[in-house]
C-alpha positions in Angstrom: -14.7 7.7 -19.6 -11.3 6.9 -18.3 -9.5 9.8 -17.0 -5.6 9.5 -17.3 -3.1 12.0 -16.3 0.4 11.7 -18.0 3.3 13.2 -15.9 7.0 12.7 -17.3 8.1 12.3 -13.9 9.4 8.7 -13.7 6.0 6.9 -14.1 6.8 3.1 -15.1 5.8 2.1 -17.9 2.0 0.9 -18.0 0.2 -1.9 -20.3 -4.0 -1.7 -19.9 -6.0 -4.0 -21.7 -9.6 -2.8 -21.3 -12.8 -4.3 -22.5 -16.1 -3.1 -22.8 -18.6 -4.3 -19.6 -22.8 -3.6 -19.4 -23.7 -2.2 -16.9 -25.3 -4.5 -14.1 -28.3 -3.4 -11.9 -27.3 -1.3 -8.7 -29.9 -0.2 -6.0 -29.4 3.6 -7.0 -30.6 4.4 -10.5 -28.1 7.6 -10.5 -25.1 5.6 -9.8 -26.5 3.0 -12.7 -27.5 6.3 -15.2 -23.9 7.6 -14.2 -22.2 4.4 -15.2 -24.3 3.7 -18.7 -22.9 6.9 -20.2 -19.1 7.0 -18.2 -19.1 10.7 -18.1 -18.9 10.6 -13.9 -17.2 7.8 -12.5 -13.2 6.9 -12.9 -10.8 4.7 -12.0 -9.2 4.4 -8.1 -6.5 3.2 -6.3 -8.7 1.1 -3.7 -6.0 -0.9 -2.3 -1.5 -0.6 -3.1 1.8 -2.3 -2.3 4.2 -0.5 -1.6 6.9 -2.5 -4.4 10.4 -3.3 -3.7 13.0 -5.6 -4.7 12.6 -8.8 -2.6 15.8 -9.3 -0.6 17.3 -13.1 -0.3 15.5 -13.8 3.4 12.1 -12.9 1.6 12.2 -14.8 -1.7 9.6 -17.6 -1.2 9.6 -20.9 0.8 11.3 -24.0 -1.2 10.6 -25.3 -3.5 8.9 -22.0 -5.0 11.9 -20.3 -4.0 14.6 -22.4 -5.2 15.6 -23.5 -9.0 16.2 -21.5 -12.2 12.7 -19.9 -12.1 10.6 -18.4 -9.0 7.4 -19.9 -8.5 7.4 -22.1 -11.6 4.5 -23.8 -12.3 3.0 -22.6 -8.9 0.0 -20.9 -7.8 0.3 -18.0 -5.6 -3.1 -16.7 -3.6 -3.1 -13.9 -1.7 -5.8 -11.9 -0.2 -5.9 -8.0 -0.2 -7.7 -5.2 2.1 -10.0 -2.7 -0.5 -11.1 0.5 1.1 -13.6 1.8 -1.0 -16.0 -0.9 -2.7 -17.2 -1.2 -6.6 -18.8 -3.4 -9.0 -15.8 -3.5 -11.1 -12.0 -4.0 -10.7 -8.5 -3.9 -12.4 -5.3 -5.1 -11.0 -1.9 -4.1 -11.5 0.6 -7.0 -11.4 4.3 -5.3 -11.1 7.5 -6.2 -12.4 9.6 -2.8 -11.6 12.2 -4.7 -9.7 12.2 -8.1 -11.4 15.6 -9.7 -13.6 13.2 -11.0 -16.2 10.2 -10.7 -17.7 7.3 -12.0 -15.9 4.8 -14.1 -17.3 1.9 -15.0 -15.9 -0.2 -17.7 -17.3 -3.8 -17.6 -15.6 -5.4 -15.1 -13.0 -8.1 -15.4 -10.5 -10.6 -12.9 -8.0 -12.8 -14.4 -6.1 -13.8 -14.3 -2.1 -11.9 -15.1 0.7 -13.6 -17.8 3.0 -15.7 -16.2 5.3 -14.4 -12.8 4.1 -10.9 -13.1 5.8 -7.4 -11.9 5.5 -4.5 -15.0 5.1 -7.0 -17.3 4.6 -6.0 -20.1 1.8 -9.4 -21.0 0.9 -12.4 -19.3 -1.5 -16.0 -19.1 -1.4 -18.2 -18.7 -4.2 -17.0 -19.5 -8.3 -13.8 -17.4 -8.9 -13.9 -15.0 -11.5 -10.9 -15.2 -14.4 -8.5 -12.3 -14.6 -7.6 -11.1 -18.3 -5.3 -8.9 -20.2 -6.1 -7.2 -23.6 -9.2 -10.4 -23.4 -6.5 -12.6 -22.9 -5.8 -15.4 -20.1 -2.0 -15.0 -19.7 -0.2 -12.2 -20.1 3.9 -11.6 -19.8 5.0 -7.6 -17.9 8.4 -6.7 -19.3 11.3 -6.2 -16.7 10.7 -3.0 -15.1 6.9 -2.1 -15.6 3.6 -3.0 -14.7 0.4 -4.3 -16.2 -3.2 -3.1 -15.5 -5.9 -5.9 -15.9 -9.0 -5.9 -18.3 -12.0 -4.9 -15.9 -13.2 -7.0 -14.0 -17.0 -7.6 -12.9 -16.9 -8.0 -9.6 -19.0 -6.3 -7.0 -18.2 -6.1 -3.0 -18.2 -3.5 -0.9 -15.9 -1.6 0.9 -13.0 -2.7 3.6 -13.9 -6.2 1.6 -11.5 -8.7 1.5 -10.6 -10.2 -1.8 -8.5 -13.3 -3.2 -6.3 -12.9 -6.3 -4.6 -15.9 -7.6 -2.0 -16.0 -10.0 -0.7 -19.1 -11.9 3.5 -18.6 -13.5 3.5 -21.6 -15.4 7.3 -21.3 -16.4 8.3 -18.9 -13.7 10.2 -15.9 -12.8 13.8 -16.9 -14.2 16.4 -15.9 -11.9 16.0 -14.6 -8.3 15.3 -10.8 -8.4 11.3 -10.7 -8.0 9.6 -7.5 -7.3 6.7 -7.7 -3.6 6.3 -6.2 -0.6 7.9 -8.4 2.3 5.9 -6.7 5.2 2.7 -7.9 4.5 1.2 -8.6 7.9 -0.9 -10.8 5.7 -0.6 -14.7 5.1 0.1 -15.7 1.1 -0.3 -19.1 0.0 1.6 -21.6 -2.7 1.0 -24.7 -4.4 2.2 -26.6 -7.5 0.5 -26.4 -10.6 -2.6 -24.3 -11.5 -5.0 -23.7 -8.5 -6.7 -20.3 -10.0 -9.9 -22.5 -9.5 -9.1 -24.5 -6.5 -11.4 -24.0 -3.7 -8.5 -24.6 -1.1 -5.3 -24.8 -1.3 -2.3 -26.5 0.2 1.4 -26.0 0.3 3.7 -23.3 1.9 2.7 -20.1 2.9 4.5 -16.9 4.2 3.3 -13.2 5.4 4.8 -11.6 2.0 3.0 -10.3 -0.8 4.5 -11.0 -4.9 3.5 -9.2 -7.8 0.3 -7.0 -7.3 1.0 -3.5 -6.6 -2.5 -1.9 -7.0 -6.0 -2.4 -7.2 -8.4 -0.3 -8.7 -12.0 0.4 -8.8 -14.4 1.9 -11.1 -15.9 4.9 -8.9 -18.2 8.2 -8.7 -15.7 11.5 -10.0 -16.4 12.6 -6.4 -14.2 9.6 -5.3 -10.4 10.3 -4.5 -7.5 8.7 -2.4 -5.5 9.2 0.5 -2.1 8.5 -0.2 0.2 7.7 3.0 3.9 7.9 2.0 5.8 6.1 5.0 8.3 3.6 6.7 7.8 0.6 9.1 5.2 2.0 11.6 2.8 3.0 8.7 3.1 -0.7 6.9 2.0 -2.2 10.1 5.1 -3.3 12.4 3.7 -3.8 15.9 0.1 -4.8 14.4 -1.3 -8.6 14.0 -0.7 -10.9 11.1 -4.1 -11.4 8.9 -6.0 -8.7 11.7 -5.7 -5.5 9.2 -5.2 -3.2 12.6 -2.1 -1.1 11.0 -2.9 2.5 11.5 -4.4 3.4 8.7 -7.0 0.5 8.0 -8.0 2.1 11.7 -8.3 5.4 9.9 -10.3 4.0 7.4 -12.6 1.9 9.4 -13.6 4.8 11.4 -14.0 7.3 8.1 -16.6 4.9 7.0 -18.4 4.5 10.1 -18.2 8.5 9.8 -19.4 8.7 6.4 -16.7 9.7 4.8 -16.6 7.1 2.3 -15.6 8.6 -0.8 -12.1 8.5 -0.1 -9.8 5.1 -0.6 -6.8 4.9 1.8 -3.6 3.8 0.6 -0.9 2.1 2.4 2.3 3.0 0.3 5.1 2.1 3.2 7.7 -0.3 3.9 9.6 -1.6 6.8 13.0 0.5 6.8 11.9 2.9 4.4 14.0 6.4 4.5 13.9 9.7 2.5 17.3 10.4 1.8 19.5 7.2 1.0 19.7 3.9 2.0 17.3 1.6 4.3 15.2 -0.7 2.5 13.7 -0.3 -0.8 13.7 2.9 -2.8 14.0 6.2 -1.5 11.1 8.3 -0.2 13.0 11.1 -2.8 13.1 8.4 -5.4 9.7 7.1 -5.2 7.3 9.8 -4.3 6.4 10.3 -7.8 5.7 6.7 -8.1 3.9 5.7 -5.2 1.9 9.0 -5.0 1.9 12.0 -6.7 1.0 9.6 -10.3 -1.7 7.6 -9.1 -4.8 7.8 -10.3 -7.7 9.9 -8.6 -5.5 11.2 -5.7 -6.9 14.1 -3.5 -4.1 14.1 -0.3 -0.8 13.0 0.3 0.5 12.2 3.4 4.1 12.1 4.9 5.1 10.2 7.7 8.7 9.3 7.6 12.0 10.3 8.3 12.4 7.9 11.4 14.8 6.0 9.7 16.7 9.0 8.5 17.4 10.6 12.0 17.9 6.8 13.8 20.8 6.2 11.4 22.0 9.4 11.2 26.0 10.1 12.5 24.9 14.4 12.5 22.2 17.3 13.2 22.2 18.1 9.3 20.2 15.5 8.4 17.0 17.5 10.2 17.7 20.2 7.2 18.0 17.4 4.8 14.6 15.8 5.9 12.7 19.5 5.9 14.1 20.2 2.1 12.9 16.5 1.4 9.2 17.4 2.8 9.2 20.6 0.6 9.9 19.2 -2.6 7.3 16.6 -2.0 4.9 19.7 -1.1 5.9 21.3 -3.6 5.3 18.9 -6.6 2.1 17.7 -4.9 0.5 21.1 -4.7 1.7 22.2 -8.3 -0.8 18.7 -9.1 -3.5 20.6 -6.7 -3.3 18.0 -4.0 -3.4 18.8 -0.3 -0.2 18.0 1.6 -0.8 16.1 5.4 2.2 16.0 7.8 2.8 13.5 10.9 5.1 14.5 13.5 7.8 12.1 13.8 7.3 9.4 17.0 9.2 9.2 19.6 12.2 6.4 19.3 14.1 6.5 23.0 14.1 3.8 25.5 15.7 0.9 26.9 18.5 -0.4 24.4 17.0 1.5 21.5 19.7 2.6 19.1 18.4 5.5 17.2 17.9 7.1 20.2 22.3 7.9 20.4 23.4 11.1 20.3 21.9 14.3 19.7 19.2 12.7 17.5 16.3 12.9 19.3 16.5 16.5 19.1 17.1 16.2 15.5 13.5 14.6 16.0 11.9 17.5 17.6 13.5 20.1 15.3 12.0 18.5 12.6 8.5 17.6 14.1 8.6 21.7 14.9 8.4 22.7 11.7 6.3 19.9 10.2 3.8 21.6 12.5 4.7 25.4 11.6 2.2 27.1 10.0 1.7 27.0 6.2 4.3 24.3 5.9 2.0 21.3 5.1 -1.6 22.2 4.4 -2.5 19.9 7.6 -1.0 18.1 10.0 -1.6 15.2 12.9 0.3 14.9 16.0 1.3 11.6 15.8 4.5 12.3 18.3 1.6 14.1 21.5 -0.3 11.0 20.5 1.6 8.6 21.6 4.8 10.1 23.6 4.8 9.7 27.1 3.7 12.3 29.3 6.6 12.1 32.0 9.3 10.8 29.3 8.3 12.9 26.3 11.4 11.3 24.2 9.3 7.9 24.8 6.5 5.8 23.7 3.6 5.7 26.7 4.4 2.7 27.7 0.7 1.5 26.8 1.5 2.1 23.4 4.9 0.4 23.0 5.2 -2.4 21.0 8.6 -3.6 23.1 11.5 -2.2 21.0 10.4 1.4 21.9 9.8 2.2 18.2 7.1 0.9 16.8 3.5 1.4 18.6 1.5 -1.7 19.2 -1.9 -2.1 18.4 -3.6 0.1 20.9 -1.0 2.6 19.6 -1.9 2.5 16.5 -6.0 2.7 17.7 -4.9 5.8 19.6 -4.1 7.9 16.2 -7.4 6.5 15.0 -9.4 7.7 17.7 -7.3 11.0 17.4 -7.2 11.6 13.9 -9.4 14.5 12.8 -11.5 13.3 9.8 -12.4 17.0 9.2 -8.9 17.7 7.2 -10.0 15.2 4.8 -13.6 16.6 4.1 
């Protein structure tokens, strides 16, 4: 039974094409009894995109980036993190920032080789993607799609190959991805949905799938983390899925807490209140988190951006009004609200840290962690400040540019974040 909750708060427009899947045989008859008559198992965010409008610098490598048409007749293969596991999949191709309509002609999931990330190769036979039980399918300018299920089972912090095939193209050059990937894509002429291999250009940029979902237990929820560069993995390794919350998630399921998908909904220069790259915290929230399916928490970390770029102290106000409309809407939806204190951004040549804006910083981090404000929070700033220069990164932790934490940084908030808020 698919459980669908229709907000009129700005939710793009969505197309599902669903058909009817037996059941196969799992290991636990309850799961198998559950999943024969619908009534306790939904669908789940298990992996999203953050989307935004692709600037110039990030369109794709020539010649799939060059021409009247994006990627025509070109295969694009990209491989994507799940955090909870399944036996069956949809996926949400987007087109909320694309010129044109976006047609895509065939559709592939299959397994990585050897189960990486970036990887250009599959094992196993690839499974076809459909929508409404057909091959191609074309998303209108400005919504998104959502696949026929798939049959597909793997289990959690899997890695999976989609494969898409645009025949004629993207026309014009306003394509809808997520640039920060930290992940290797792959292109290639004509239509490789089956290909075992493939060979052409590549780039760490994701296009076109913002979402993939799995059929899963009622009990199942999601995490959603709302957030800027440091949360979409700046400072981590390409193709090594060490940002800070596929940490998180590793160590909730080595901690049993595995009825809970994590959900990566940043990007790199991200703010809450106006410009920086892509849309608004304010103007998204709704979007990326509060109308997703299955959600249980929504986290905020951001407002980095905001403060760094910032010419005045009222912009600490601005961010706390910010938070509590987000807490506000999220707990009229009876989700729980998670704050992170906002990092420390001082040092050597670092720009954001002019000014009085570092105590902007710390007014704000105050009252994300006053009482009653969120309905948790995590420390991120006594993480990973320094404990002689508390406007700093510990110099351990700092990626070089005295922003962003590197990847021992962003294993210290997994060590220190306390699973017991989310249980």
């Amino acid at each position: 039974m698919l459980n669908f909750r229709l907000l009129g708060i700005g939710l793009a427009a969505v197309s599902i094409g669903l058909r009817t899947v037996s059941a196969r045989a799992v290991d636990n008859v309850h799961i198998l009894e559950a999943r024969q008559n619908g009534s306790d198992f939904h669908w789940v965010d298990t992996w999203t995109s953050m989307p935004q409008l692709v600037e110039s610098g990030n369109l794709p490598p020539s010649p799939f980036g060059s021409g009247s048409a994006m990627f025509k007749d070109a295969s694009v293969r990209q491989t994507l993190h799940l955090s909870i596991g399944g036996d069956k999949f949809r996926i949400e191709i987007t087109n909320t920032f694309g010129g044109s309509d976006l047609p895509i002609t065939a559709a592939s999931i299959a397994l990585p080789t050897g189960g990486k990330a970036g990887v250009s190769g599959i094992q196993g036979t690839p499974v076809p993607i459909t929508f409404g039980g057909s091959a191609s399918t074309t998303v209108p300018k400005g919504q998104v799609k959502l696949s026929d299920e798939i049959e597909f089972p793997v289990p959690a912090q899997s890695m999976i190959t989609v494969t898409l095939y645009l025949q004629q193209g993207q026309s014009g050059s306003s394509i809808t991805g997520h640039p920060g990937s930290r992940t290797t894509s792959w292109y290639a002429s004509g239509n490789q949905v089956k290909a075992a291999t493939m060979t052409g250009s590549s780039s760490a940029h994701w296009y076109f799938i913002s979402a993939v979902q799995a059929w899963a237990p009622a009990t199942t929820g999601s995490l959603v983390i709302l957030g800027d560069s440091i949360t979409d993995g700046r400072g981590s390794e390409d193709n090594a899925n060490n940002r800070w919350p596929d940490l998180v998630l590793a160590k909730m399921q080595s901690g049993g807490l595995t009825n809970l998908a994590v959900l990566n909904q940043a990007a790199g220069g991200n703010a809450v209140l106006n410009g920086g790259l892509g849309p608004t915290l304010l103007s998204r929230y709704k979007r990326d988190g509060l109308t997703r399916p299955a959600v249980k928490y929504v986290m905020i970390f951001e407002g980095t951006n905001d403060i760094g770029s910032s010419s005045g102290t009222g912009v600490g106000d601005q961010l706390i009004n910010a938070y509590k409309q987000i807490i506000a809407d999220a707990r009229k939806l009876g989700y729980k609200t998670i704050g992170a204190t906002i990092t420390p951004f001082c040092g050597s040549g670092q720009a954001y840290c002019q000014g009085s804006r570092d105590s902007v910083r710390q007014k704000v981090n105050q009252w994300i962690l006053g009482a009653g404000n969120f309905d948790a929070v995590v420390d991120f700033d006594k993480i990973l400040r320094s404990t002689t220069t508390t406007n700093q990164l510990d110099a351990k932790y700092n990626s070089g540019d005295g922003l962003h934490p590197n990847v021992a940084g962003y294993q210290a908030i997994a060590n220190a974040f306390p699973l017991d808020i989310l249980k």
